[in-house]
C-alpha positions, 0 to 999 in steps of 0.5 A: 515393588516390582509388576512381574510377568513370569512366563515369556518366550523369545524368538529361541522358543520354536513357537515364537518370533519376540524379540528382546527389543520388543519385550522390553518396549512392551514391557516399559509401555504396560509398566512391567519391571520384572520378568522371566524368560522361559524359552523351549530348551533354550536360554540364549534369549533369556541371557540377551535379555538380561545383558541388555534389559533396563529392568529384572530378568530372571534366567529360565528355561522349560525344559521338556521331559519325558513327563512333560515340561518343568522350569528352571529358574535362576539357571545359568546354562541349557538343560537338554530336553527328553529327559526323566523329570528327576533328572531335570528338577536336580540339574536345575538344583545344581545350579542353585536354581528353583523349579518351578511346574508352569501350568501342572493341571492343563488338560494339553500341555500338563503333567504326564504323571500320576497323581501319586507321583506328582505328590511324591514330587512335591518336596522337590518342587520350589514353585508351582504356576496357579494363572497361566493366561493360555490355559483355558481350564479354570479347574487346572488354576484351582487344582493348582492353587490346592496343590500348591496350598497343601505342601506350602510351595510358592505360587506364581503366574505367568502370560505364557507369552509367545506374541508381543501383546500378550505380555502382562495378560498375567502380572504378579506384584511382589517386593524387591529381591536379590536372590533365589531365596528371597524370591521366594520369600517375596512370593508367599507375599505376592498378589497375581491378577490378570486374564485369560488369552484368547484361543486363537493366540494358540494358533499364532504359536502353530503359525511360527512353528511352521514358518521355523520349519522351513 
C-alpha cells in the first residue's frame, strides 16, 4: 500500500525553495512513499528526485496555458508554457503520459474556461484534482468531485506543497502500481484524506518568488 502526496514543488518552481534532500527527509519522517513532483514548467527537479529518491516518484509538470494550468504526469521531457490547453493535454499524451486538472474550480488559480468547454474536454481528461490543500474554497473540492464523478475520471490530491512542511497536508492511500494504467485503475480504488493549508503558506510562495527575482 502506498501513502502518496501527488502534488510538490521543488526549488525549479519559481515560487518555491525545496529541495530533493528536504523532500525525501520529510517524506520518510511523516511515512510517505510516493509522489509527484509537479514543478512550474520544469521537470528537472522531478528527474533528480526520481534518480536519487528511495521511494516512487512520478515525473510531472503543471504546465501554464493559455486557459490556465494542466498537469502532466508520466512525462519525460518539459511542455513549454503559454500554450493552447489543446495543445498541451496532446503533448502530454504523446508521451504516453496522463493529464490531470490540478484544483479546476479554485476561484484564483482554476480553469479560464467555460463550462461548456471544459465538458467538451472532458473525454480528453485522465485525472482530475478534488483536495488540494491550498484551496480554500470547499465548494471548488465538491464541483470537482461532481465533475469527476460524471465522466468517470480518476480523482486524486495533493498539498500543493511549496514549503517543506506542508507535505502530506494531502495523502491519498492506493495499491502498488508500475505503469500509467495501473495508476489509474489504483486510483478509482484509492481513499484521499488530509486538511487544508494555512493562508499564510500563500505568502511564503510570493516571498520566494521575490527572492528569485533578484
Amino acid at each position: 500500500m502506498l501513502k502518496a502526496d501527488f502534488h510538490i514543488h521543488t526549488k525549479y518552481s519559481m515560487d518555491s525553495e525545496n529541495t530533493p534532500e528536504d523532500i525525501i527527509a520529510r517524506c520518510q519522517e511523516i511515512g510517505i512513499n510516493c509522489v509527484t513532483i509537479a514543478d512550474h514548467d520544469a521537470v528537472e527537479g522531478a528527474l533528480e528526485l526520481q534518480k536519487m529518491s528511495p521511494f516512487k516518484v512520478i515525473v510531472a509538470e503543471e504546465v501554464l496555458t493559455f486557459s490556465g494550468e494542466v498537469m502532466g504526469m508520466f512525462i519525460t521531457e518539459r511542455i513549454a508554457s503559454g500554450i493552447p490547453i489543446e495543445e498541451a493535454i496532446d503533448r502530454i499524451h504523446s508521451m504516453n503520459g496522463l493529464v490531470a486538472i490540478p484544483h479546476p474550480f479554485d476561484p484564483l488559480r482554476g480553469l479560464r474556461l467555460s463550462t461548456a468547454d471544459f465538458h467538451k474536454l472532458a473525454p480528453k481528461i485522465d485525472i482530475i484534482e478534488v483536495f488540494n490543500a491550498r484551496c480554500r474554497v470547499n465548494s471548488a473540492a465538491i464541483k470537482a468531485k461532481e465533475f469527476a464523478k460524471k465522466y468517470n475520471l480518476a480523482m486524486t490530491g495533493g498539498s500543493d506543497a511549496h514549503t517543506i512542511r506542508e507535505i502530506g497536508n494531502v495523502t491519498v492511500n492506493l495499491d502498488d502500481f508500475r505503469t500509467p494504467q495501473e495508476f489509474l485503475a489504483s486510483l478509482q480504488r484509492a481513499t484521499i484524506e488530509g486538511k487544508r493549508a494555512s493562508p499564510f503558506v500563500h505568502l511564503n510562495s510570493t516571498i520566494s518568488k521575490i527572492k528569485k527575482s533578484f
